[in-house]
N, C-alpha and C positions, 0 to 999 in steps of 0.2 A: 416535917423535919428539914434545917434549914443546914448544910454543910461549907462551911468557907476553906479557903485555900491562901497560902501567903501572898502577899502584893505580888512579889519580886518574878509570879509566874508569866505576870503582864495578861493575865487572862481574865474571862469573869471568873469570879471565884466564890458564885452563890448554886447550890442546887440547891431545887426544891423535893423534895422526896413523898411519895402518901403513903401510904398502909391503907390496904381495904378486911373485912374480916371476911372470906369468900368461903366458910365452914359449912354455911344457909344451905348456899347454891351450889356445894359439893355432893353434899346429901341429898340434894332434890336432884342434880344427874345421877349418885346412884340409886336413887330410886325408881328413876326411870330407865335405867340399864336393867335393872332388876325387873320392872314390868314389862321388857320385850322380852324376855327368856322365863318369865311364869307363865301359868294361870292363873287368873285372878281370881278363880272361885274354889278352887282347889290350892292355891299356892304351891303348886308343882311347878314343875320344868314344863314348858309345851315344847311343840317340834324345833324351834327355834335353839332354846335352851339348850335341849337333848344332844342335837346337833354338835355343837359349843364344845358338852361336857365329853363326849367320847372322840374326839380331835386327837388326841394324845394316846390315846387306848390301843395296849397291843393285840388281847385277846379279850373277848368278851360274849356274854350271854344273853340274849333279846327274848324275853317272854312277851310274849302280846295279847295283851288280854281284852276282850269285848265281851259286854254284862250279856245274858241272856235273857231278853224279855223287857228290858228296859222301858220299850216305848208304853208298853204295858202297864205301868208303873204311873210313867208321866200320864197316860190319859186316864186311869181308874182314879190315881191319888195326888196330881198336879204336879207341876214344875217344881212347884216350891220344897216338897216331898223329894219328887228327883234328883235336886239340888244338893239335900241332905244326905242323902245315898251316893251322889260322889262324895261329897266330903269327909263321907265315912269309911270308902275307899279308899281315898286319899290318905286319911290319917294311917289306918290298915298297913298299906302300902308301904310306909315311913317308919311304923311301929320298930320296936326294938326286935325281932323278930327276924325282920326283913333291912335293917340299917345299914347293913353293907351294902346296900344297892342302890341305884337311884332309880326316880319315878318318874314318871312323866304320863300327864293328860294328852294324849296324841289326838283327840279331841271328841268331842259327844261322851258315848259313854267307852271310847276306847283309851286304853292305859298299856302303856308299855314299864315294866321294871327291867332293868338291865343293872347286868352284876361281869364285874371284873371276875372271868374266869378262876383267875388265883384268889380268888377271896369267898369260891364258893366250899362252905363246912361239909357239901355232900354231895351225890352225884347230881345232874338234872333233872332226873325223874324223882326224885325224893323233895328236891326244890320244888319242882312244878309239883306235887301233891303239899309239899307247905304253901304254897298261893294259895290252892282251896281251901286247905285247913282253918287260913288266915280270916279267908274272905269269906265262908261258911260263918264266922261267929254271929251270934245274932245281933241284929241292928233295931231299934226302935226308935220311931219317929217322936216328932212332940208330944203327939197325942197319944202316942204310948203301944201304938202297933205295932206288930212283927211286921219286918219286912226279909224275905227272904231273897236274898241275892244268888248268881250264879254266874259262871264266865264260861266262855269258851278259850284258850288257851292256845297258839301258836307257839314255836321254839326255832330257834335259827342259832348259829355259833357264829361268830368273826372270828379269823377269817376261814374258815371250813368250812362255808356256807358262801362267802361272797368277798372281796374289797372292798367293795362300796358300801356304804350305810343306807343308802336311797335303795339298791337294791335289795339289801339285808332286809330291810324294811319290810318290801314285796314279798320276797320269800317269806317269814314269818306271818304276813299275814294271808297265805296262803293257806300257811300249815292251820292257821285258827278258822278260817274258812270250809276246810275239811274236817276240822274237828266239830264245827257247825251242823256238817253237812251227817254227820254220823251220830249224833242226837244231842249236840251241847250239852254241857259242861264236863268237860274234857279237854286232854291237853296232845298235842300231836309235835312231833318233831318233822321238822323240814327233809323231805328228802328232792332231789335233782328232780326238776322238769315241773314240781307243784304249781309252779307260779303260772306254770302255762295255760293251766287249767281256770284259773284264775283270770286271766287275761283274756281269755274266749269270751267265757261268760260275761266279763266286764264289755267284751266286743259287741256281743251279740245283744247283748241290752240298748246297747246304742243304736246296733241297726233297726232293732224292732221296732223301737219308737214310729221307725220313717214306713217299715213294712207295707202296712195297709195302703198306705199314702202312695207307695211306688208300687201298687199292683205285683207286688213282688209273692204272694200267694197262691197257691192252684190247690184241687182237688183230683186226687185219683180215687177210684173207686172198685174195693175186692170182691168178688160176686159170694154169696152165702150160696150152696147149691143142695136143692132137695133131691136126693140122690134117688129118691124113691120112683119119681117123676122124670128125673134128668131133664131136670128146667132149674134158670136162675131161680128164685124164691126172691133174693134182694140183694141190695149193693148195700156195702158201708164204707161211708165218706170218711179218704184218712185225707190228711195235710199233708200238705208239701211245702218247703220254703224254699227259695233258691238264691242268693242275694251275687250278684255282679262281683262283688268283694270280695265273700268268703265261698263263694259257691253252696252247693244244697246241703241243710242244716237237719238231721234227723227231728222226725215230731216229738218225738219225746223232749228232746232237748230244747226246742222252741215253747213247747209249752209249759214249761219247767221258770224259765227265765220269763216269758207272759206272769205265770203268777208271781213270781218276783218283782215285778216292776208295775204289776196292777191295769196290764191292758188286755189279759184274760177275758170279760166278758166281751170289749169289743172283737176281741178275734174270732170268738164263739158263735157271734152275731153272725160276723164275715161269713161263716163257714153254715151257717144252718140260714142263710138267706140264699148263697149259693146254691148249697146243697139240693133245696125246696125248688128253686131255679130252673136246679137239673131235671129234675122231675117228671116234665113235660117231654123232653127230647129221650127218655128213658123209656119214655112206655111208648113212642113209638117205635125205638127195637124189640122191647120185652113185652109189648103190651099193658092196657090200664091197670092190672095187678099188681106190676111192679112197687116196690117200698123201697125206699132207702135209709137207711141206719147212720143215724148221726149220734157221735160220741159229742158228752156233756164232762163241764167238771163237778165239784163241789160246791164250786162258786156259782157253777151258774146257779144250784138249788138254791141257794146262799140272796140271790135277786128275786124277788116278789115282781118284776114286771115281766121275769123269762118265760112263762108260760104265756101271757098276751101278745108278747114278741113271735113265737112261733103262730100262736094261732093269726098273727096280723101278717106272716109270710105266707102261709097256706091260702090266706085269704086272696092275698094279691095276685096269685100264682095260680089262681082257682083250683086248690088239692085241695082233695078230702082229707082229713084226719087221721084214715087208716094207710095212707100213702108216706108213713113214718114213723120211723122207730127209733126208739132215745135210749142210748147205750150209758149207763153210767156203774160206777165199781160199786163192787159189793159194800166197802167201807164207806162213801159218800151215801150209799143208800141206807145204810143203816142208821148211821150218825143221823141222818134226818128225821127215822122213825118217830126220835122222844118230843120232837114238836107238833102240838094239836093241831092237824086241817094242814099237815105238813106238805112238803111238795111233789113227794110221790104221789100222796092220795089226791091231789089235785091234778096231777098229770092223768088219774087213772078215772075221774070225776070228768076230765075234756074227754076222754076216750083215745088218748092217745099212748100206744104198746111202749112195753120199759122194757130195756133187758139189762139181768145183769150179767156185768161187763169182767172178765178173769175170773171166772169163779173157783175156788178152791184155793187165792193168793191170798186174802187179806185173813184181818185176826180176829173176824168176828163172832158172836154165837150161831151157831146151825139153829139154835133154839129162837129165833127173831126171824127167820127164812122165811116161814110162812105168813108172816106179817109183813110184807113186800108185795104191795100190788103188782107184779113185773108179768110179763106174757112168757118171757124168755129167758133162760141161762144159759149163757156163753163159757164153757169147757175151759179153763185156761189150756195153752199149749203144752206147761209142762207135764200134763196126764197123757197126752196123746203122743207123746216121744215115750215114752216106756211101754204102750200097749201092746207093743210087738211083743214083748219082753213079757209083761204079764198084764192087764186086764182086768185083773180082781178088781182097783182103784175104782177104775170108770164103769166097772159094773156094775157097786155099790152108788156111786153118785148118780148113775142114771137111773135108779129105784128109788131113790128118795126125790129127785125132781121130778120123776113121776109120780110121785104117790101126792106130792104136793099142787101137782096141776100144770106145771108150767113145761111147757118146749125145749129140746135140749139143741143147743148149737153147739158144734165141737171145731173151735180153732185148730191151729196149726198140723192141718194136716196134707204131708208133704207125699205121699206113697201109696200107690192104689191095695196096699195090702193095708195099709193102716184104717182106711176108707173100709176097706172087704172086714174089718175085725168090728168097725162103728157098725157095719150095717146091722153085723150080725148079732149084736148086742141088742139093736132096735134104734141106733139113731139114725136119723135119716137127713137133716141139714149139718152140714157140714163146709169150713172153710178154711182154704190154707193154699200155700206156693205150688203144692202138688195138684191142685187142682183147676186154680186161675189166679194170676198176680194181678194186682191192683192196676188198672191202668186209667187214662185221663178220659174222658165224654168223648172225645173226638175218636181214639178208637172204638169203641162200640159201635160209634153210626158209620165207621168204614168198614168193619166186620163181618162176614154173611154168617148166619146160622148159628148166630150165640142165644137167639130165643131158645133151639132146639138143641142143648147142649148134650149131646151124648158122652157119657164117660167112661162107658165099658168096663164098670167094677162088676 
């Protein structure tokens, strides 16, 4: 476009003007504004997005939802399956149903829906059971299968829960982490301090990784005492963790986060290489009799090389076989029963003693008991804190593990009257704080007179 102007301004009096049509390259930036705030395989919001959308927001609702069993899904029925099962969340999500709210892929298989306080039709708890309702429908794949889905559910409020959205976050997915932890699918509401919990665990996964690495492990060991004799009978090796940073970490809780992050057998290794180790310096306090009691998981049955592994430490260590005893739960022992040439009856095929491990806690048949190769049954503690009280309990389970063949060992036993009520029933190994607390190798060999342990029950 060419513009002139009159002579009389004494100026040039030509502009050139263009026109471009720049509609193309408008639509291809928002499409690219649009692809940093989705998912692309979901066409949700991602954290970016979500971020964005609640900027303006004065109260609001944070459901956090993570699938149960997911990885399970991708490795039995493929990716491409998996794929289809968000997408069908996704849609879910978005349905008419749930439209007042937005969604967001938070990422893998977790999903956040969040809803403007004011715009929810019902209270939260009614909300969080319409998620399931929703996500409960059935799904079928191309090929026409059922797939059933399931979530675990977190719940936080802005601002009654936090300021922050980063934090918000944390909270919520705390509460869905405990909702995990209490048998998934289920929905939990945030209360103060959950994250903290959260956070540990998050901690202590990290340090474990480096654990072994930094000798950061020890062994102490409880004496089992045959009361009959008043002589040790055996030690059982517990863990100890103690890390520079957080200081000492209860065993339970390190071996909890072990199977969570999958370094379970190496730590197992750690502990029954040791333990086998000790062996040597054990019997010359206690003499060549001595046995030590090493606690197993599930996992370790779960390994086809666990039994060559010990037999290849006893080797190295020059023990004998009966110089060990392999502590595992009454539910890990049982579960392994329905596999033929299973790992019990292998353990009991090398000739090496099984006990089991709490007995009287887990959910299993009494009717499968006698099909447990095991030498040993270990009492759990909560029978032995009532026997002051009444007896009856423990008087019935010591007739039927006797009539079955096997040894009775009775834990937690804190009180020389509770020790005088085992005798007189007829058990005679017994172990517990009342009697000798777990200590490290090094006290024993500075100890005088623990072979001859007298305990005046």
């Amino acid at each position: 476009m060419i513009v002139s102007y009159s002579e009389q301004d004494n100026i040039d009096t030509t502009l050139l003007v263009q026109q471009f049509n720049i509609d193309e390259r408008k639509r291809k930036e928002l499409a690219l504004e649009k692809d940093v705030i989705t998912d692309p395989l979901t066409g949700l919001l991602n954290r970016r997005g979500l971020n964005n959308a609640v900027g303006q927001k004065d109260s609001f609702v944070i459901f956090y939802l993570d699938l149960d069993g997911f990885k399970l899904i991708n490795d039995s029925l493929g990716h491409a399956v998996g794929d289809q099962v968000l997408q069908h969340l996704a849609a879910k999500l978005t349905g008419s149903e749930l439209k007042h709210g937005l969604a967001c892929r938070f990422g893998g298989d977790e999903f956040i829906w969040l809803v403007d306080e004011d715009k929810l039709t019902t209270s939260i708890e009614a909300t969080a059971n319409l998620l399931f309702q929703v996500m409960n429908e059935p799904f079928l794949d191309n090929e026409g299968r059922p797939i059933k889905i399931s979530a675990s559910v977190g719940i936080a409020n802005y601002p009654a829960d936090g300021n922050d959205f980063n934090e918000l976050i944390l909270k919520a997915d705390a509460a869905m982490y405990l909702a995990k932890k209490q048998g998934k699918h289920r929905w939990v509401n945030y209360i103060s301090g959950m994250e903290n919990t959260l956070q540990r665990h998050s901690m202590l996964a990290q340090y474990l990784y480096k654990a072994l690495d930094n000798n950061e492990f020890s062994l102490h060991y409880q004496p089992i005492i045959n009361t009959k004799t008043n002589t040790v009978d055996s030690l059982e090796a517990l863990l100890r963790w103690h890390n520079s940073e957080i200081g000492p970490v209860p065993a339970d809780e390190c071996i909890k986060v072990a199977e969570e992050i999958g370094v379970i057998v190496a730590l197992e290794q750690w502990v029954i290489a040791t333990a086998i180790a000790d062996i040597k310096d054990f019997q010359k306090v206690f003499g060549n009799q001595i046995k030590v009691a090493i606690n197993v998981s599930s996992h370790f049955l779960a390994n086809s090389a666990s039994i060559d592994f010990i037999v290849q430490q006893l080797a190295v260590n020059q023990q004998n076989i009966s110089s060990i005893n392999i502590e595992l739960t009454e539910s890990a022992l049982l579960a392994n029963l329905s596999h033929e040439n299973n790992m019990a009856q292998q353990f009991n095929q090398q000739g090496i003693a099984l006990s089991i491990d709490d007995f009287g806690t887990g959910f299993s048949s009494l009717a499968y008991l006698d099909q447990i190769p095991a030498k040993y049954i270990k009492i759990d503690r909560s029978f032995t804190n009532k026997i002051e009280c009444d007896s009856t309990m423990l008087i019935g389970i010591q007739h039927l593990i006797q009539s079955l063949g096997f040894n009775t060992i009775v834990e937690g036993v804190e009180t020389l009257q509770q020790a005088k009520i085992l005798q007189e029933i007829g058990i005679e190994l017994m172990q517990g704080y009342g009697l000798a607390r777990p200590q490290p190798l090094s006290y024993y060999q500075q100890t005088c007179n623990l072979a001859n342990l007298v305990l005046k029950i």
